[in-house]
GUFI-511152 format. One record per residue (C-alpha): y, z, x. Coordinates in steps of 0.5 Angstrom, whole numbers, padded with zeros to 4 digits, always signed. Last residue first. Layout:
YZX;...
This chain:
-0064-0014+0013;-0058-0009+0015;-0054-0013+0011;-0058-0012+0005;-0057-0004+0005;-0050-0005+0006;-0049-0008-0001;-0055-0003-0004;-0050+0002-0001;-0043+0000-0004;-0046-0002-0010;-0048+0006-0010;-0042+0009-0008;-0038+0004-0013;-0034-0002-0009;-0026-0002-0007;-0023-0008-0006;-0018-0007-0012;-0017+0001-0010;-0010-0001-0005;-0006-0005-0011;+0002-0006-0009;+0002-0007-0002;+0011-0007-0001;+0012-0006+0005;+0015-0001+0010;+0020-0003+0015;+0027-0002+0011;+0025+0005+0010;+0025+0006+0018;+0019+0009+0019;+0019+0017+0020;+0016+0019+0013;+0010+0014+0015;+0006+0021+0016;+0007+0023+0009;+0012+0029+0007;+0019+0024+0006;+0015+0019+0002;+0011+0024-0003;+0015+0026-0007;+0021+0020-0007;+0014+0016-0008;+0018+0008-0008;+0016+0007-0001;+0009+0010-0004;+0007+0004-0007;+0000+0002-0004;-0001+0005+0003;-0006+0000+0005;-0008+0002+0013;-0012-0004+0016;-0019-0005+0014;-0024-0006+0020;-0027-0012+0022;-0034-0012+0026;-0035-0016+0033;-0032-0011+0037;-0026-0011+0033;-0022-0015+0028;-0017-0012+0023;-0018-0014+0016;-0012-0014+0012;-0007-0012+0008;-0001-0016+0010;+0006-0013+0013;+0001-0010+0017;+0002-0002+0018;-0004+0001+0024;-0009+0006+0024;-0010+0012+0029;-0015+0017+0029;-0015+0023+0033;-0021+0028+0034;-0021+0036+0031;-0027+0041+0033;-0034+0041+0032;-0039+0035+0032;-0045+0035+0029;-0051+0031+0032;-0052+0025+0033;-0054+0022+0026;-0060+0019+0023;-0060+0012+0021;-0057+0009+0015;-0050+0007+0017;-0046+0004+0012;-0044+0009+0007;-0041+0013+0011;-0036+0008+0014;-0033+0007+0008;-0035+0000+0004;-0028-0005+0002;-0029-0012-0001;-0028-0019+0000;-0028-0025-0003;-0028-0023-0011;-0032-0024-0016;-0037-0018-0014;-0044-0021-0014;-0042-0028-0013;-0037-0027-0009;-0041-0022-0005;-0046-0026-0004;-0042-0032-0002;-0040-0028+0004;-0035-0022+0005;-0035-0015+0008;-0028-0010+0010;-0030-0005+0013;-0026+0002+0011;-0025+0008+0016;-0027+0014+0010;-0033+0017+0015;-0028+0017+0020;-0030+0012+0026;-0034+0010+0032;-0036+0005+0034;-0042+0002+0038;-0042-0006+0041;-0043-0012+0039;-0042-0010+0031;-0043-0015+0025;-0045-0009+0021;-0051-0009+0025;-0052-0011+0033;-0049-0005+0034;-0049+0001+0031;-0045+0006+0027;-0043+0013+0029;-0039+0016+0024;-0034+0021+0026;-0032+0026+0020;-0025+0026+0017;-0027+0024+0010;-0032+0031+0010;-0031+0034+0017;-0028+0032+0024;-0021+0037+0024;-0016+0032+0024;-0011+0030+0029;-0007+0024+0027;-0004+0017+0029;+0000+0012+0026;+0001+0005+0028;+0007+0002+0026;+0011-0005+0023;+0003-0008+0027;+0005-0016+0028;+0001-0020+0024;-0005-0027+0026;-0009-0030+0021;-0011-0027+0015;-0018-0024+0018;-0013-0020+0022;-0012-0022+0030;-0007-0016+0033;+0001-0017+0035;+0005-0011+0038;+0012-0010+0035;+0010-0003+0033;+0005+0000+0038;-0003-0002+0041;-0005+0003+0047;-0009+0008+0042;-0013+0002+0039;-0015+0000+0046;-0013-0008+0047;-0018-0014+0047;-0015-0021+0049;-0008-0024+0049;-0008-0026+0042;-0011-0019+0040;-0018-0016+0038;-0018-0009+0038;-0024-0004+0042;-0023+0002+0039;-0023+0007+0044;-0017+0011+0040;-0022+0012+0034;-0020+0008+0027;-0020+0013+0021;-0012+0013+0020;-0009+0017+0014;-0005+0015+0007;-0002+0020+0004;+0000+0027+0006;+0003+0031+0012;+0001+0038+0015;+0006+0044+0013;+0005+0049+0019;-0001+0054+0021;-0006+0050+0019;-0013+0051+0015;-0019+0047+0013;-0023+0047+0008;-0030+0043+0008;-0035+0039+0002;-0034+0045-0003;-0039+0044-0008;-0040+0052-0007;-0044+0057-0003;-0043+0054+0004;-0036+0055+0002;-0035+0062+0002;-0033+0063+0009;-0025+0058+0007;-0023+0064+0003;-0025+0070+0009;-0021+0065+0013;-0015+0065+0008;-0015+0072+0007;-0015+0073+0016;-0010+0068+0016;-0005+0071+0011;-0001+0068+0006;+0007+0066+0007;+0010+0066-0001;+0011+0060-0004;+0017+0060-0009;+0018+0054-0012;+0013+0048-0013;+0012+0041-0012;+0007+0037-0015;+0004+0030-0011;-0001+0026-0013;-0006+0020-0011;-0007+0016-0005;-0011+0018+0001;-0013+0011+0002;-0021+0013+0001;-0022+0021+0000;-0017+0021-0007;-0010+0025-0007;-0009+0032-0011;-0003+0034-0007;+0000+0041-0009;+0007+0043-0005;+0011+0049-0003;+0017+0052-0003;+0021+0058+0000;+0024+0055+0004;+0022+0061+0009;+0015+0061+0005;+0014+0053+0007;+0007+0052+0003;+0003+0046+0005;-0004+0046-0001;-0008+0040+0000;-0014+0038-0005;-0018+0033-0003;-0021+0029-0009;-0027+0025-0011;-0027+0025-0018;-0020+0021-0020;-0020+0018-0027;-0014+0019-0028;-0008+0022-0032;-0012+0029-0034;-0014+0029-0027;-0007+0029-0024;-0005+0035-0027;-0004+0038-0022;-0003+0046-0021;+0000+0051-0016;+0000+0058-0019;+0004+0064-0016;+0005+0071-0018;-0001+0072-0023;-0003+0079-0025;-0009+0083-0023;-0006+0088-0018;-0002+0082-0014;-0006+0074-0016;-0005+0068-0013;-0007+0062-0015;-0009+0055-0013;-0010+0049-0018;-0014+0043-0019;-0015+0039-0026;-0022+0038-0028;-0019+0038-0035;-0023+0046-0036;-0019+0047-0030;-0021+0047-0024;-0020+0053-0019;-0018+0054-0013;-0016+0063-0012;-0013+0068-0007;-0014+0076-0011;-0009+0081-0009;-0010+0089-0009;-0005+0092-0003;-0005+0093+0004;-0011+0093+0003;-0015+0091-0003;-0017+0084-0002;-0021+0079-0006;-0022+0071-0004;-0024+0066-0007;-0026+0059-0007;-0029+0055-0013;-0026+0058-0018;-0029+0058-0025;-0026+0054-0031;-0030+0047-0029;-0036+0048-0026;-0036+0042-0021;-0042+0037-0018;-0037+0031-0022;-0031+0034-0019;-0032+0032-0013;-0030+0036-0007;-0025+0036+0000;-0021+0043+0001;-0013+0044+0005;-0010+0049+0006;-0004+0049+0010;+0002+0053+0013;+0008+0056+0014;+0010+0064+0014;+0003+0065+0017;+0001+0072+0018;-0004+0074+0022;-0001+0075+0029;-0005+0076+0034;-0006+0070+0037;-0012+0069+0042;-0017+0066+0036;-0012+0061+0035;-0012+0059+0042;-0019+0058+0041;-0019+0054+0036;-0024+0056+0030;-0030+0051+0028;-0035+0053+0022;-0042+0050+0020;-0047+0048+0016;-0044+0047+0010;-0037+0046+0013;-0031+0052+0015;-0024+0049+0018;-0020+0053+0023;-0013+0051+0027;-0011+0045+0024;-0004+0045+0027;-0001+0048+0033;
């Protein structure tokens, strides 16, 4: 099934499939919550949960007093389980989801503490994961309304890390032979990039439940170059060039989310899981569509992630296949630049 629940501020989802099934332990699964560390009080849970039947046990995130995310499991008042990261000591990482995927029958897990731009970030694997209940874990996620937590999601199996799409399937995709959907275009494929033409190595494409980084954003036409409306994940990249940002930024380009483009009242929030796809060029590039030009997929180094790799959503690409992109987080501006950018543009 995958994602089957996710609790926001002003809102929760639960699959009604879910809802029908009786079993409430999940041997395989994952949990997963999106933060910024700066609005966090470090030392202190951030969810929680305590049950005492069938037997006394306490389920926990937190942040160290390092900022480091950790998830701890706790039997009569005594840890049994910790996953923790260290990325925040190593980095200056704020902006965070935190994704934990437990397999019990392996008896393995991971921690993945990555950033909510490229999804690139850390990996921590641990031993011994034991399966979690779904009534703790929904009565965990409840809790997020009263906390700095932007959503938590859950799934009954081990969702895949590292870079994620934000381009809706509908996306109107400018190629040599015209306008083509983004969830008609395959590997093999050519598509117009503002450097040049490039052949799609592979398209990926993901469910997602629509919160935080992953929600729908509307944007609209005539701004931000748009001849037509688009929607696409708060975290889906535009790419912006010009002399003022040249000037401003000494570069020729730079990457703004869609989040911090459209200033306009939203529709309404929607609820349930919506499917994104993205493409892998040979070449970081920006891809164009409906008049706009949309970021493509930059997964960094994780050809030499041995951790990451295998668990991503590339880990059935040929590994022959996948390039080398170096840097994904040097075209990438501050919130408030990027805002005072998109702000101007609208003028």
């Amino acid at each position: 099934m995958g994602w089957f629940a996710y609790q926001t501020k002003v809102g929760s989802w639960c699959s009604p499939e879910q809802s029908l099934t009786k079993e409430n332990l999940l041997p395989s699964g994952t949990f997963q919550i999106q933060l910024k560390s700066t609005d966090c009080v470090f030392g202190e849970p951030l969810l929680q949960f305590k049950g005492t039947a069938p037997w006394q046990r306490t389920l926990s995130f937190s942040l160290d007093d390092r900022g480091n995310p950790e998830f701890r499991i706790s039997i009569e008042g005594r840890p049994v389980f910790v996953a923790k990261s260290t990325i925040a000591y190593k980095s200056a990482l704020t902006d965070m989801l935190v994704t934990y995927a437990w397999d019990a029958p392996s008896r393995s897990g991971r921690l993945t503490v990555s950033n909510t731009g490229n999804f690139l970030g850390e990996t921590v694997t641990v031993s011994d994961a034991p399966p979690l209940l779904k009534t703790d874990l929904l009565e965990m996620a409840l809790t997020v309304p009263s906390t700095v937590v932007a959503f938590a999601a859950i799934s009954d199996r081990p969702e895949p890390i590292g870079p994620m799409p934000g381009i809706d399937m509908l996306t109107l995709i400018d190629t040599p032979r015209g306008q083509v959907r983004a969830g008609e275009l395959k590997s093999g494929d050519q598509i117009e990039t503002d450097i040049g033409v490039q052949t799609i190595l592979a398209r990926v494409h993901r469910s997602f439940p629509m919160a935080g980084a992953f929600a729908p954003i509307r944007l609209h036409a005539p701004f931000h170059g748009l001849k037509k409306h688009m929607t696409v994940a708060h975290h889906q990249g535009f790419v912006f060039g010009g002399a003022d940002v040249e000037y401003a930024f000494g570069g020729s380009t730079v990457h703004i989310p869609a989040g911090l483009l459209e200033t306009r009242r939203q529709p309404s929030p929607e609820w349930g899981l919506r499917a994104y796809c993205q493409f892998v060029l040979p070449k970081p590039a920006g891809i164009f569509a409906q008049g706009a030009i949309l970021a493509s997929m930059n997964i960094g180094r994780i050809r030499r992630n041995t951790t990451e790799l295998p668990v991503s959503l590339l880990g059935g690409m040929p590994y022959e296949l996948l390039p080398e992109h170096g840097d994904a987080t040097r075209h990438e501006l501050p919130e408030f630049a990027a805002r005072t950018l998109a702000s101007g543009r609208l003028g």
